[in-house]
C-alpha positions as a Markdown table, in Angstrom:
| # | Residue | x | y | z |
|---|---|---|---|---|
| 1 | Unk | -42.3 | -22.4 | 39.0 |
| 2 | Unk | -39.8 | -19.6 | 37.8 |
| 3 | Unk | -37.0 | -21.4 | 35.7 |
| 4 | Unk | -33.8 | -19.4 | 35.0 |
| 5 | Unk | -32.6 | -18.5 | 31.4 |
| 6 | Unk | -29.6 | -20.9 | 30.3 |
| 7 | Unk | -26.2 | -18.7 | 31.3 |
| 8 | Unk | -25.1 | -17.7 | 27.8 |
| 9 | Unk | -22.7 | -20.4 | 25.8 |
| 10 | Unk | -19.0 | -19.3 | 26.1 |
| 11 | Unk | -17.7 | -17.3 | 23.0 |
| 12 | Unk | -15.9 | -20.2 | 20.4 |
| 13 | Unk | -12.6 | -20.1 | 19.4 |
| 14 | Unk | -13.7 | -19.2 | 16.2 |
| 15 | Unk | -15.8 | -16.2 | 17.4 |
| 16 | Unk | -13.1 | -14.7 | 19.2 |
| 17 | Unk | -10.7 | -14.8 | 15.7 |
| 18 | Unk | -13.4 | -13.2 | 14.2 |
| 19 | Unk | -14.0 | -10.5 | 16.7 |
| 20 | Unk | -10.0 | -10.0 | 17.1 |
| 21 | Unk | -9.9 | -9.8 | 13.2 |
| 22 | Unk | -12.6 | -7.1 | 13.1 |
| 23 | Unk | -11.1 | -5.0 | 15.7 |
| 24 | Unk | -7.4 | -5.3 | 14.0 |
| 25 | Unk | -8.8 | -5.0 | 10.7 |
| 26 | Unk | -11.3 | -1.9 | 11.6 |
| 27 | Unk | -9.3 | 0.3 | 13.8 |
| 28 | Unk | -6.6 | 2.5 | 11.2 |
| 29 | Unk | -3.7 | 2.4 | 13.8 |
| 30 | Unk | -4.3 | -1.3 | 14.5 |
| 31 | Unk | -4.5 | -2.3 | 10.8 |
| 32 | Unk | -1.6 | -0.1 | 10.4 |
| 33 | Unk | 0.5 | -2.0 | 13.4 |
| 34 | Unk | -0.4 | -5.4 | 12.2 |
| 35 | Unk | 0.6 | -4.5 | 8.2 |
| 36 | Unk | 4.0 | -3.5 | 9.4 |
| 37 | Unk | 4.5 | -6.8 | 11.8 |
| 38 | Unk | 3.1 | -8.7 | 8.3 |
| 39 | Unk | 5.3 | -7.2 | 6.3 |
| 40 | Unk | 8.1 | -7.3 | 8.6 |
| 41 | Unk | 7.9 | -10.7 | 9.1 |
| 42 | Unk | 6.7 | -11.9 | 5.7 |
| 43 | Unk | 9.6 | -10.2 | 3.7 |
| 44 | Unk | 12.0 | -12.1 | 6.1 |
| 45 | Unk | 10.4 | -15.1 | 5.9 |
| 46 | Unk | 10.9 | -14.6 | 1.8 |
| 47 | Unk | 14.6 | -13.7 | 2.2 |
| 48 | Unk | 14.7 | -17.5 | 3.2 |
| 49 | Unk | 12.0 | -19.3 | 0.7 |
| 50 | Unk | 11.8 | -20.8 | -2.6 |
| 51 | Unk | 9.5 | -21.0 | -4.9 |
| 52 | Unk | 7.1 | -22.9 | -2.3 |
| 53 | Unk | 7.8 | -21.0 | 0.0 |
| 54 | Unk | 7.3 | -18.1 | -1.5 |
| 55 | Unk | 4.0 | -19.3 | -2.6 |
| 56 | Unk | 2.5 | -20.0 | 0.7 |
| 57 | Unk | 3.5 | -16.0 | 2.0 |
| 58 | Unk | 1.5 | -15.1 | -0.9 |
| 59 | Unk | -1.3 | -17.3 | 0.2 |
| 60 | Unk | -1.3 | -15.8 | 3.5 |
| 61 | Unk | -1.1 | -11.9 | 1.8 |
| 62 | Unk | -3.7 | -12.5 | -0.5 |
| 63 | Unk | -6.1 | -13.9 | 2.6 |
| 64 | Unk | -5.1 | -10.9 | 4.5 |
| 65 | Unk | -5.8 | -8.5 | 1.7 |
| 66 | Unk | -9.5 | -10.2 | 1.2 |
| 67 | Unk | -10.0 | -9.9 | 5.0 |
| 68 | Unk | -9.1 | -6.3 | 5.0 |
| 69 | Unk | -11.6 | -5.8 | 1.8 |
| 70 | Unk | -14.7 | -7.3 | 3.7 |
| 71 | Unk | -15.8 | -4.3 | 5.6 |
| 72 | Unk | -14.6 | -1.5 | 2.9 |
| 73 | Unk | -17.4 | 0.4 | 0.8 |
| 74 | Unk | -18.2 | -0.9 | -2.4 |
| 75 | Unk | -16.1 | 2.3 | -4.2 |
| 76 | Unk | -13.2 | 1.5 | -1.9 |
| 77 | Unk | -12.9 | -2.1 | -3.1 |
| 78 | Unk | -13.0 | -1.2 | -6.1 |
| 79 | Unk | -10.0 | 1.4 | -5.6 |
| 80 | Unk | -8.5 | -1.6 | -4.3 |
| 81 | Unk | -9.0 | -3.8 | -7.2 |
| 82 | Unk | -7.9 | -0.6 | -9.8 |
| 83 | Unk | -4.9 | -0.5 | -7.7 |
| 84 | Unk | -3.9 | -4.3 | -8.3 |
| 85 | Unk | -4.5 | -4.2 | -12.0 |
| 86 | Unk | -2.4 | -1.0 | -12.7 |
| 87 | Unk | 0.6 | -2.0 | -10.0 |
| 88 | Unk | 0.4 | -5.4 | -11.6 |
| 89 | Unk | 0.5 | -3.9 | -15.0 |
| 90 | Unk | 3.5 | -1.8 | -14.2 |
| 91 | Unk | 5.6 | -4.6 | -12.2 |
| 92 | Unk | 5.4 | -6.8 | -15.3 |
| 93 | Unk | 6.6 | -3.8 | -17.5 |
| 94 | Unk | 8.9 | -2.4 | -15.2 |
| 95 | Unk | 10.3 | -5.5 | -13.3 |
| 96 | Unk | 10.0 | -8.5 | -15.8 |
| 97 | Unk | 10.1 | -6.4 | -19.5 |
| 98 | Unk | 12.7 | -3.8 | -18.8 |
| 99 | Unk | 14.4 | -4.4 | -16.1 |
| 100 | Unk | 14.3 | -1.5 | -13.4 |
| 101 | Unk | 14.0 | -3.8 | -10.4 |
| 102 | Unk | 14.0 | -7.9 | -10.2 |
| 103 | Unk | 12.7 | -9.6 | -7.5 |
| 104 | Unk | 15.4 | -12.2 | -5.4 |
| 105 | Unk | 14.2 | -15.3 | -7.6 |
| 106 | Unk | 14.4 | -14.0 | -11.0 |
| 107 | Unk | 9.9 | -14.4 | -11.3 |
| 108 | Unk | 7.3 | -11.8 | -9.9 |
| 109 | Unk | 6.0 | -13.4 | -6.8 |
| 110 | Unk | 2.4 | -13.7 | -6.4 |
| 111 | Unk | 2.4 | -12.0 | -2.9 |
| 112 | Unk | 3.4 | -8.2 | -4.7 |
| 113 | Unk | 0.0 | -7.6 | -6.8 |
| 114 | Unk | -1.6 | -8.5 | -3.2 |
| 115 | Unk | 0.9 | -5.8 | -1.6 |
| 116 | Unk | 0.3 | -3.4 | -3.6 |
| 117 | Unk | -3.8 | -3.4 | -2.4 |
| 118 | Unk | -2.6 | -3.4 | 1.0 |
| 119 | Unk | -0.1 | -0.8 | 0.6 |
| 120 | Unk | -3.5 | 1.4 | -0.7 |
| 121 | Unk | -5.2 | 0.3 | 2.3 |
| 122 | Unk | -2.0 | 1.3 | 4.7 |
| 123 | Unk | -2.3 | 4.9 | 3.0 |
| 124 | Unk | -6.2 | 5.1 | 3.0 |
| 125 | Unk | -6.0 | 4.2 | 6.6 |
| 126 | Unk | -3.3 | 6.1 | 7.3 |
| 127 | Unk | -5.4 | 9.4 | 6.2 |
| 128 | Unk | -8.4 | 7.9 | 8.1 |
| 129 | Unk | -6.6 | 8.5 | 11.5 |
| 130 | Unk | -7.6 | 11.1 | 13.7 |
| 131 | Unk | -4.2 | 12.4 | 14.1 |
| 132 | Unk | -3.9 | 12.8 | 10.2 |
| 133 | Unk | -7.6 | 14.3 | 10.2 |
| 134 | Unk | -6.2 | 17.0 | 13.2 |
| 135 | Unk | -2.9 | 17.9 | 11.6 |
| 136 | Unk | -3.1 | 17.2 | 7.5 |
| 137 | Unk | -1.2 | 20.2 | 6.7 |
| 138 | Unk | 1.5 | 19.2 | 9.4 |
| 139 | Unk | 1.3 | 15.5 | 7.7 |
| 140 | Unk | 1.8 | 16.7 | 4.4 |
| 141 | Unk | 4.6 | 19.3 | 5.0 |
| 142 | Unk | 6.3 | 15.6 | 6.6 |
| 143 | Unk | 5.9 | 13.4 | 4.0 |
| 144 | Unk | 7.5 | 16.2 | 1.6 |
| 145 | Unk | 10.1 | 17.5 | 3.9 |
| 146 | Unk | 11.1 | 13.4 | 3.7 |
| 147 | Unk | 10.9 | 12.9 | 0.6 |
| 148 | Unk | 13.3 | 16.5 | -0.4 |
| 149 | Unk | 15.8 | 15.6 | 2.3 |
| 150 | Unk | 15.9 | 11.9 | 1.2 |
| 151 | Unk | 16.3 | 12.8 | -2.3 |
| 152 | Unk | 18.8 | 16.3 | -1.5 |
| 153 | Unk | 20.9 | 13.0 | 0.3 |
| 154 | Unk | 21.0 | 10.5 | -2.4 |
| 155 | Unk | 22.1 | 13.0 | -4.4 |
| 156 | Unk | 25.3 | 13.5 | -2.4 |
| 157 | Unk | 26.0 | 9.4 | -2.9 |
| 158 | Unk | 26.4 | 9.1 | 0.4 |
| 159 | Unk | 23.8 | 6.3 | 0.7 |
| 160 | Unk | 26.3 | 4.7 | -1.8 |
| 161 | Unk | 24.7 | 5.6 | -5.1 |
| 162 | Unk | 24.2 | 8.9 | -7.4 |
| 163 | Unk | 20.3 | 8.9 | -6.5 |
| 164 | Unk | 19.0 | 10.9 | -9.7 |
| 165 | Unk | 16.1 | 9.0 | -10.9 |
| 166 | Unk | 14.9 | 9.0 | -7.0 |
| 167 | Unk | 15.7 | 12.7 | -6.7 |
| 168 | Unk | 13.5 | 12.9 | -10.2 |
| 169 | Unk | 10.9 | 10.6 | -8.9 |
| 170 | Unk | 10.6 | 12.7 | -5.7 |
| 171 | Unk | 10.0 | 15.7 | -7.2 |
| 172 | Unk | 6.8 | 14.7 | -8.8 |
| 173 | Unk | 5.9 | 13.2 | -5.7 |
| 174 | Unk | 6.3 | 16.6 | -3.8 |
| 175 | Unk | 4.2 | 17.8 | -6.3 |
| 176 | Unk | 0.9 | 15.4 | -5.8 |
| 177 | Unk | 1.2 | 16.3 | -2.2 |
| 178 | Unk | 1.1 | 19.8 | -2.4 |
| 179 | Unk | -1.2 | 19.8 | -5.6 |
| 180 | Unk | -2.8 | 16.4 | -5.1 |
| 181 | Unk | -6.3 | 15.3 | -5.2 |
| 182 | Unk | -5.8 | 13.6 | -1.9 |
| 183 | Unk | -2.7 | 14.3 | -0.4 |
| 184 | Unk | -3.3 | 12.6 | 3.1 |
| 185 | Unk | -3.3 | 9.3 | 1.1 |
| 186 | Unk | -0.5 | 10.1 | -0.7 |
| 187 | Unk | 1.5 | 10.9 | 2.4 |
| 188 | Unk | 0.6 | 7.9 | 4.3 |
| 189 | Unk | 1.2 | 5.7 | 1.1 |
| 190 | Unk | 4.8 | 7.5 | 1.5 |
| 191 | Unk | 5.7 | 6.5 | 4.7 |
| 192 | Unk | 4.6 | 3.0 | 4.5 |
| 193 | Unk | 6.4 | 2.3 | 0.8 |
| 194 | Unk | 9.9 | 4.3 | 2.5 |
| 195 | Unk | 9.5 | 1.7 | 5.4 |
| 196 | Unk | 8.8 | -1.2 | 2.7 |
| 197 | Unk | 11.3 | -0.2 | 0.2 |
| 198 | Unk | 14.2 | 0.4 | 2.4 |
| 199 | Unk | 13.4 | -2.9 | 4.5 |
| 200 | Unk | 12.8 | -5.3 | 0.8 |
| 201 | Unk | 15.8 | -4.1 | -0.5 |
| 202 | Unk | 18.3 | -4.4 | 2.6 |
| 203 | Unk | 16.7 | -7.9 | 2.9 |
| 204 | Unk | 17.5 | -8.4 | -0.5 |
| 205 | Unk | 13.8 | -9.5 | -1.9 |
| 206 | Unk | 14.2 | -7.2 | -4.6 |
| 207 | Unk | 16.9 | -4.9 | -6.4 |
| 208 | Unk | 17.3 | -1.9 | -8.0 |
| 209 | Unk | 20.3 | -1.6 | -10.5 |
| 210 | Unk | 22.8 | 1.0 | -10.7 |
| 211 | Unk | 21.3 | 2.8 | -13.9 |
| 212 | Unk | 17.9 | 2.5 | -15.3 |
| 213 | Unk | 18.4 | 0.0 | -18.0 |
| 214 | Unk | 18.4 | 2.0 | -21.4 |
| 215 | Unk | 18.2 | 5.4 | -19.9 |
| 216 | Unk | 21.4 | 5.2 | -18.1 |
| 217 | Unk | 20.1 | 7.4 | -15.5 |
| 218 | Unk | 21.9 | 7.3 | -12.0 |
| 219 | Unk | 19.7 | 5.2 | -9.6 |
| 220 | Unk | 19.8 | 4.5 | -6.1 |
| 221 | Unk | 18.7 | 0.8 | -4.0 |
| 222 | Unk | 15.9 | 2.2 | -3.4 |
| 223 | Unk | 15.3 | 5.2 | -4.8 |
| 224 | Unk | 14.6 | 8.0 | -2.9 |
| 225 | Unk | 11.3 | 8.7 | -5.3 |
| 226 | Unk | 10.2 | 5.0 | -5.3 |
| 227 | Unk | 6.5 | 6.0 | -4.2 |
| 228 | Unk | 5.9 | 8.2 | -6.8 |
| 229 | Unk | 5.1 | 5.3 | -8.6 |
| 230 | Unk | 3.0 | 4.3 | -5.6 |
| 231 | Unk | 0.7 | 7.8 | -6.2 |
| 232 | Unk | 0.1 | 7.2 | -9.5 |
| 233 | Unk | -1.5 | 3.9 | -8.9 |
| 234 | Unk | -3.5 | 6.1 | -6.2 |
| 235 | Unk | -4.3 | 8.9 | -8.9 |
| 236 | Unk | -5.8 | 5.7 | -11.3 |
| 237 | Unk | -7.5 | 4.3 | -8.6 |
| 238 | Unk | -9.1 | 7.2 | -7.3 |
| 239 | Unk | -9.9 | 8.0 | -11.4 |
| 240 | Unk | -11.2 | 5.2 | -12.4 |
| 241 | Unk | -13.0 | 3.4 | -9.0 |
| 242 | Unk | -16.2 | 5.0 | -10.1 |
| 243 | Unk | -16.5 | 3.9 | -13.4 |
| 244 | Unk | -15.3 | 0.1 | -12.6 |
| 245 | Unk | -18.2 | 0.2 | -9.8 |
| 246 | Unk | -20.6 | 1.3 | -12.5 |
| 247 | Unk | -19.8 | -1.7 | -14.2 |
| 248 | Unk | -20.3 | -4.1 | -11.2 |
| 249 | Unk | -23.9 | -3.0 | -10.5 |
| 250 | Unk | -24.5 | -2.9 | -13.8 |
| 251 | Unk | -23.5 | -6.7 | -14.2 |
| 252 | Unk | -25.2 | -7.8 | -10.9 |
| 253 | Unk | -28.0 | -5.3 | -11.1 |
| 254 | Unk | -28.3 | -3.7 | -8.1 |
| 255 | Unk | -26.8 | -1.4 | -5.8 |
| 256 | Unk | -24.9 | -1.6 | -2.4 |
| 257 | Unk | -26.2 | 1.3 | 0.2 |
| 258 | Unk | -22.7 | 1.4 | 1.7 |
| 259 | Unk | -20.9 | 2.5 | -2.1 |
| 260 | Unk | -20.9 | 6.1 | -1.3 |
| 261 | Unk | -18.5 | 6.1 | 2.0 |
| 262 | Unk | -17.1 | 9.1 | 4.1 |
| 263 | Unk | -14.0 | 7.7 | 4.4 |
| 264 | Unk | -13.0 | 9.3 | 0.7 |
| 265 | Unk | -13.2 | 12.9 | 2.2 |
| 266 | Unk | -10.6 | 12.1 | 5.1 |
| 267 | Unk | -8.3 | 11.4 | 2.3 |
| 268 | Unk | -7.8 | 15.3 | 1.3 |
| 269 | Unk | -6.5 | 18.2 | 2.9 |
| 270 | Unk | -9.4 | 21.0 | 4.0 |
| 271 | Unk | -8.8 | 24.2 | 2.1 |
């Protein structure tokens, strides 16, 4: 006597989080979307927190950032990871040392050396797109028309400040994207840091003073050049993720098949 097969078990609750996590954290636009709606929300939520609270949106960005990690080549994690080491490097200089910015709280929140990774990951995406793969020069010629016009205005203090350490900043920045190693990234890492900066700073989660302590240089809140800063953690990244995944295999001993990954080309503009 025939017997049917069982009819298939209903997908769990926990499957279906795990499927709609893949698919937001795999598809660029969709990891895109849902990084802006984090951030978005997140930086609010900050504008309203203490200490603990603070602590618990850096819980949740650090958990995100991991997530987003899990399906990345081996050299892209470790971009990652160089990212997170310089940025982390250079807030504590820049932020805690000398004073350029300070965060709302007077501290460093744990939630910014997960930010910067995932501000890395909005660009990488970003130039992983297939409208950034159709139209890189277009994308580029964008990001630096942006940045000049953003800069040529701070300039003017209309924005309320004498922008010259922006205007400075964005010059250099014009200049990896024209002369970059990967100027798609670059450009994407532009856009998303002009949406963060502009959005941290009218929320009030950090500050950028009126002159660059020390220099007295003319600054504005933000800058209009803030993601030059962003690049060069980029440039180290993309420098020095080889040589920190050397080190991995040669501590564990082997080597992952999925190290060498495409996605590193979509990152430059063809010549």
């Amino acid at each position: 006597m025939f017997t049917p097969p069982p009819a298939s078990a209903p997908l769990s609750t926990r499957t279906r989080l795990h499927d709609l996590a893949s698919e937001i954290l795999g598809r660029p636009w969709s990891f895109i979307g849902f990084l802006v709606a984090l951030t978005t929300a997140g930086l609010a939520l900050d504008a309203l927190a203490g200490h603990g609270g603070q602590l618990a949106l850096s819980v949740t960005a650090w958990a995100v950032l991991i997530a987003a990690c899990v399906p990345l080549a081996g050299l892209e994690r470790a971009q990652v990871a160089v990212v997170i080491v310089v940025a982390t490097m250079a807030e504590v200089i820049g932020s805690v040392l000398w004073g350029v910015y300070s965060y709302r709280l007077g501290n460093l929140p744990v939630f910014v050396p997960a930010g910067h990774g995932l501000v890395y990951l909005a660009g990488l995406r970003f130039a992983q797109t297939g409208f950034a793969r159709m139209h890189p020069r277009r994308v580029v010629a964008v990001a630096a028309g942006a940045a000049g016009v953003w800069a040529a205005i701070g300039l003017t203090g209309t924005l309320g400040r004498y922008d010259v350490a922006g205007a400075i900043g964005a010059a250099v920045l014009i200049v990896f994207l024209i002369l970059g190693r990967a100027p798609l990234l670059y450009a994407g890492v532009f856009f998303f840091v002009a949406f963060l900066e502009i959005w941290g700073t009218a929320l009030g989660t950090w500050r950028w003073p009126l002159t660059i302590p020390g220099l007295g240089v003319m600054n504005g809140n933000p800058p209009s050049g803030a993601a030059a800063g962003y690049v060069f953690f980029d440039i180290a990244a993309l420098a020095l993720a080889p040589f920190v995944l050397a080190a991995g295999r040669r501590l564990v001993g082997g080597r992952n098949d999925r190290d060498a990954s495409p996605a590193q080309v979509a990152t430059e503009v063809p010549g």
